[in-house]
C-alpha positions in Angstrom: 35.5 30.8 -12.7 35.9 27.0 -11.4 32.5 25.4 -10.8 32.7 24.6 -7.2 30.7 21.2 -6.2 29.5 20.1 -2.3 31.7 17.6 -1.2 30.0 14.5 -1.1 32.9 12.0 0.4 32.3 12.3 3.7 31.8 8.6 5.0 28.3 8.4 5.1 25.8 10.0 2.8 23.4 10.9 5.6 19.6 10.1 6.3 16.4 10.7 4.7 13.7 11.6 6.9 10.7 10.9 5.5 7.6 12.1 8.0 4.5 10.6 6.3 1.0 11.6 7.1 -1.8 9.7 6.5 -4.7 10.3 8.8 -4.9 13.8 8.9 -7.5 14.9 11.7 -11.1 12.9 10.7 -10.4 13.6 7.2 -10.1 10.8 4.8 -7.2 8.7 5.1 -4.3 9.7 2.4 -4.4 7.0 0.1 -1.1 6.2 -2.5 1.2 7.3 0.0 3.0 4.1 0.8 3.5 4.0 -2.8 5.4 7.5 -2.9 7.3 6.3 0.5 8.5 3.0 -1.0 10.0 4.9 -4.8 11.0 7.3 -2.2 13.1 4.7 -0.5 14.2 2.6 -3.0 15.6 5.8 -4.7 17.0 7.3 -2.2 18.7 4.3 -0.6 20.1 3.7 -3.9 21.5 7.1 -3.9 23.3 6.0 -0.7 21.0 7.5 2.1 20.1 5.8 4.9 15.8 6.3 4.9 14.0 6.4 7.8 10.1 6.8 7.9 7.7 8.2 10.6 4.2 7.8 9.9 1.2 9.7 11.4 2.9 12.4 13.8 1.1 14.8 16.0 2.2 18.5 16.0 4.3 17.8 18.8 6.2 14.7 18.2 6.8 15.9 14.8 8.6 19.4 16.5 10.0 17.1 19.0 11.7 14.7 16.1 13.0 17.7 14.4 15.0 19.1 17.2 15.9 15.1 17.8 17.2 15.4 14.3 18.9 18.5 14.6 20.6 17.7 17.6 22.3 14.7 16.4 26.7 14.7 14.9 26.2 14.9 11.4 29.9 16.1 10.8 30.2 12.3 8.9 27.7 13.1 6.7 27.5 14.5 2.9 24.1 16.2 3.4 20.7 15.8 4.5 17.5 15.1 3.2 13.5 15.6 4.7 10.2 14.6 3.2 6.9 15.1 4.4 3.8 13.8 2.5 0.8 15.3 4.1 -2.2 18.0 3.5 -1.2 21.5 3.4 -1.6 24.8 3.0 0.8 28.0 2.0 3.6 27.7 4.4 1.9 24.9 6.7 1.4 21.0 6.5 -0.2 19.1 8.4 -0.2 16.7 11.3 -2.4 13.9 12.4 -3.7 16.9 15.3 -3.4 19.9 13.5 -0.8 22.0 11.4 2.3 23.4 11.3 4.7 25.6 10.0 7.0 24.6 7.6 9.6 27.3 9.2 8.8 25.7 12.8 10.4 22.3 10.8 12.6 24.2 8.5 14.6 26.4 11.1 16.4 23.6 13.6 18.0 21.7 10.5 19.0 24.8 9.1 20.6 26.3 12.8 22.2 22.5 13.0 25.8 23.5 13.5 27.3 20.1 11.9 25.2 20.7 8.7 26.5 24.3 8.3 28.0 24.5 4.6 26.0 21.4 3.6 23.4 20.6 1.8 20.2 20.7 3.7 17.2 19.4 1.1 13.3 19.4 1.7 10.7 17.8 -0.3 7.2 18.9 0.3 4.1 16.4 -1.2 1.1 18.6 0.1 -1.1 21.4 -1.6 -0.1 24.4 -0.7 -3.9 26.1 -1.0 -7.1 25.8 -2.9 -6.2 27.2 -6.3 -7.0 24.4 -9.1 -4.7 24.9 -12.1 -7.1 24.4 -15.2 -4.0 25.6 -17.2 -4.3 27.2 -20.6 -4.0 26.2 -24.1 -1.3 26.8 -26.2 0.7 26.4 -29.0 3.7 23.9 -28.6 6.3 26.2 -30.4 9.1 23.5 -30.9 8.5 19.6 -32.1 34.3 18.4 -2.9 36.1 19.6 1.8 38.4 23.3 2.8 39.3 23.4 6.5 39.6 27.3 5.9 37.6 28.8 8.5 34.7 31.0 7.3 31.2 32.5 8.2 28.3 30.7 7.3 24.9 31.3 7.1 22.0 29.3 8.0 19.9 30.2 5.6 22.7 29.0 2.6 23.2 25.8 1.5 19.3 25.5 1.9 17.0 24.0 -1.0 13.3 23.3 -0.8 11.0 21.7 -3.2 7.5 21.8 -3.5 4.7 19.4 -5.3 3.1 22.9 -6.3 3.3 26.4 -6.9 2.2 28.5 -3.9 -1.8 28.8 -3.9 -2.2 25.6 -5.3 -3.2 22.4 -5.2 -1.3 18.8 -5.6 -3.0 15.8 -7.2 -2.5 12.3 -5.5 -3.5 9.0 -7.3 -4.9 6.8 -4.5 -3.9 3.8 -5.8 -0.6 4.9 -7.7 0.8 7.6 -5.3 1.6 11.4 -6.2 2.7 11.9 -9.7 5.3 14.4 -8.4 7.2 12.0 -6.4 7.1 9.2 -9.3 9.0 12.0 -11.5 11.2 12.7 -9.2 12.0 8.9 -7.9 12.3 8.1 -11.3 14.9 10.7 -11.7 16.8 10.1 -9.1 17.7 6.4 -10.2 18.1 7.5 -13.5 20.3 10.6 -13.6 20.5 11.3 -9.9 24.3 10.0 -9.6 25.9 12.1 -12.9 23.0 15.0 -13.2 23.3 18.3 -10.9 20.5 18.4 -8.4 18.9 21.8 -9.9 19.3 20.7 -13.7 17.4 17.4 -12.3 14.7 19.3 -10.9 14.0 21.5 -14.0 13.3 17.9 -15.6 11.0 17.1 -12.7 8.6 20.3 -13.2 8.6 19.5 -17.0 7.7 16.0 -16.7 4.9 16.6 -14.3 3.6 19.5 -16.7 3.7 17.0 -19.1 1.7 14.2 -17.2 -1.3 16.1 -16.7 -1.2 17.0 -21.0 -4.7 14.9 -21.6 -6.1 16.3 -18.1 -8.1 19.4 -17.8 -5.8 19.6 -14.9 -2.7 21.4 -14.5 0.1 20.9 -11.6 4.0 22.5 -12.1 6.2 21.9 -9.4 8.8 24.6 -8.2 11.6 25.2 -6.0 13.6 28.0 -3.9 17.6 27.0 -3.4 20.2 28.9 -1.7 23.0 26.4 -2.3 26.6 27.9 -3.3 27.9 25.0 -5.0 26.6 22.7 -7.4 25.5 19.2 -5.9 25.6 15.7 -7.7 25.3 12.3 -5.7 28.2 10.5 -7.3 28.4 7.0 -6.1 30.5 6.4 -3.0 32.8 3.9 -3.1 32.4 1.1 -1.4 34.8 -0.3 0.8 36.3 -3.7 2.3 38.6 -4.6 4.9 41.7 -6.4 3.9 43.1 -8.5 7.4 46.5 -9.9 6.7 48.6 -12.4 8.4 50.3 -10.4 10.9 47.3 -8.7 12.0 47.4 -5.5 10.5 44.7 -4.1 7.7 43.9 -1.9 5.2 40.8 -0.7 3.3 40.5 -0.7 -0.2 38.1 0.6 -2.8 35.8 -2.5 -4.0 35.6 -1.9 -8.1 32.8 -4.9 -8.5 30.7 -3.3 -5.6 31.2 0.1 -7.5 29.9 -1.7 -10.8 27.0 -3.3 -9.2 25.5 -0.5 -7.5 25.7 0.9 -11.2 23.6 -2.0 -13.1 21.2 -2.3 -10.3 19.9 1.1 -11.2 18.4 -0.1 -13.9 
C-alpha cells in the first residue's frame, strides 16, 4: 500500500505553545529552562511555527489557556504543537500552585473540531516519578488534503512525547537546559524538514541514551502516537505578491526564499 503523509500545505504551519514553569510552589526555581525555550524556538520557528511562550501558570490559567487554545479556527493550519517544561509526576505536571493532569491539558486540543485529522503533538520536559535509572552494563554488540467526508476520532492523529519513561525521573542541567530537548532541537534543524517525525524520535531516545554513557545515570525517552499517516515538516514555500500595472496580482513561489530558509539551518 501507498504511504499516506499529513498534509502539511495548509497556509500556515500553526503555533507552538510552549507553557514553561519555573517556580514551581516554594521549590527551587527550575534553572536551564530558558535555554530549552530558546532551542525550542529557534527550532521550531525554523520549522515554520509560529512559538508562543507562557511562563509560570497557575492551575487555572493554564486550564483556562488550553480551552483558549482549543477554541480558536485552526482550519489554516498544518498541525499543532504543545510543550510544557515543568516538575512532574506519572500523568501530572505541574503549575506554579499545584498540579495537573496531563489529560485535563490533553483532552480540549484533542476534542478541537478544526484539528480533527491533524496532527496534534505534545512534548513533556518533567519527571514523571521518583525512579532513578542507574542503568545496567552491557556489551555493545555492534561497532498531503481529501474533502471526502469521514469519521474521526479524537483520540487519532494524537502523539505525545515524554523526557522519560513512566516512573522515572528527567535530568536538567541548570546552566545548559534539559539534555532531552537539546537532542531533540538539534534534530529538528537538522533532519526535521526531510526525516518522518517517528524515525526522528527513535534518534532522539538513542542520542539521549547515549549522552548519559560516562554517567552512572541513565534517562531513555519514549513516546505513544496514534497518528495514521506519516508526518514530515517539508519546507513551505514562501510566497510574494506580484502587483502589476493595471492593478491586478498574483502570488508566486519565491525560489531564493526557499533556498535561504535551507542554508540558515545550518
Amino acid at each position: 500500500m501507498k504511504e499516506e503523509f499529513y498534509n502539511m500545505n495548509h497556509a500556515r504551519r500553526g503555533d507552538c505553545v510552549i507553557f514553561n514553569i519555573k517556580h514551581v510552589g516554594t521549590e527551587e526555581v527550575r534553572a536551564g529552562s530558558e535555554q530549552d525555550v530558546q532551542r525550542l524556538t529557534e527550532s521550531f520557528s525554523f520549522l515554520g511555527f509560529e512559538v508562543i511562550e507562557k511562563v509560570d501558570l497557575t492551575k487555572k490559567e493554564i486550564i483556562r489557556e488550553i480551552h483558549s487554545i482549543a477554541d480558536k479556527n485552526h482550519y489554516d493550519n498544518d498541525c499543532f504543537v504543545c510543550v510544557i517544561l515543568s516538575h512532574g509526576r506519572e500523568g501530572y505536571v505541574h503549575t506554579t500552585d499545584g498540579e495537573v493532569s496531563l489529560s485535563t491539558l490533553f483532552d480540549p486540543i484533542k476534542n478541537c473540531k478544526s484539528l480533527l485529522g491533524k496532527p496534534k503533538l505534545f512534548f513533556i520536559q518533567a519527571c514523571r516519578g521518583n525512579t532513578i535509572d542507574f542503568g545496567n552494563l552491557v556489551q555493545d554488540g555492534s561497532l498531503r488534503g481529501s474533502e471526502t467526508l469521514q469519521m474521526l476520532s479524537s483520540e487519532s492523529d494524537v502523539l505525545i512525547a515524554y523526557a522519560t519513561t513512566p516512573d522515572y525521573v528527567s535530568w536538567r542541567d541548570k546552566k545548559m537546559g534539559s539534555i532531552y530537548i537539546e537532542v531533540l532541537c538539534e534534530l529538528l534543524r537538522l533532519e526535521g524538514t526531510e526525516t518522518k517525525l517517528t524515525e526522528l524520535l527513535q534518534k532522539v531516545s538513542n542520542y539521549t541514551a547515549k549522552c548519559f554513557a560516562v554517567s552512572r545515570l541513565c534517562q531513555v525517552p519514549c513516546y505513544t502516537s496514534s497518528l495514521s499517516k506519516s508526518l514530515v515538516f517539508n519546507l513551505k514555500k514562501r510566497v510574494v505578491m506580484v502587483m502589476y500595472n493595471d492593478g491586478t496580482y498574483s502570488n508566486v513561489s519565491n525560489t531564493n526564499a526557499q533556498i535561504n530558509a535551507t542554508h540558515s539551518s545550518a
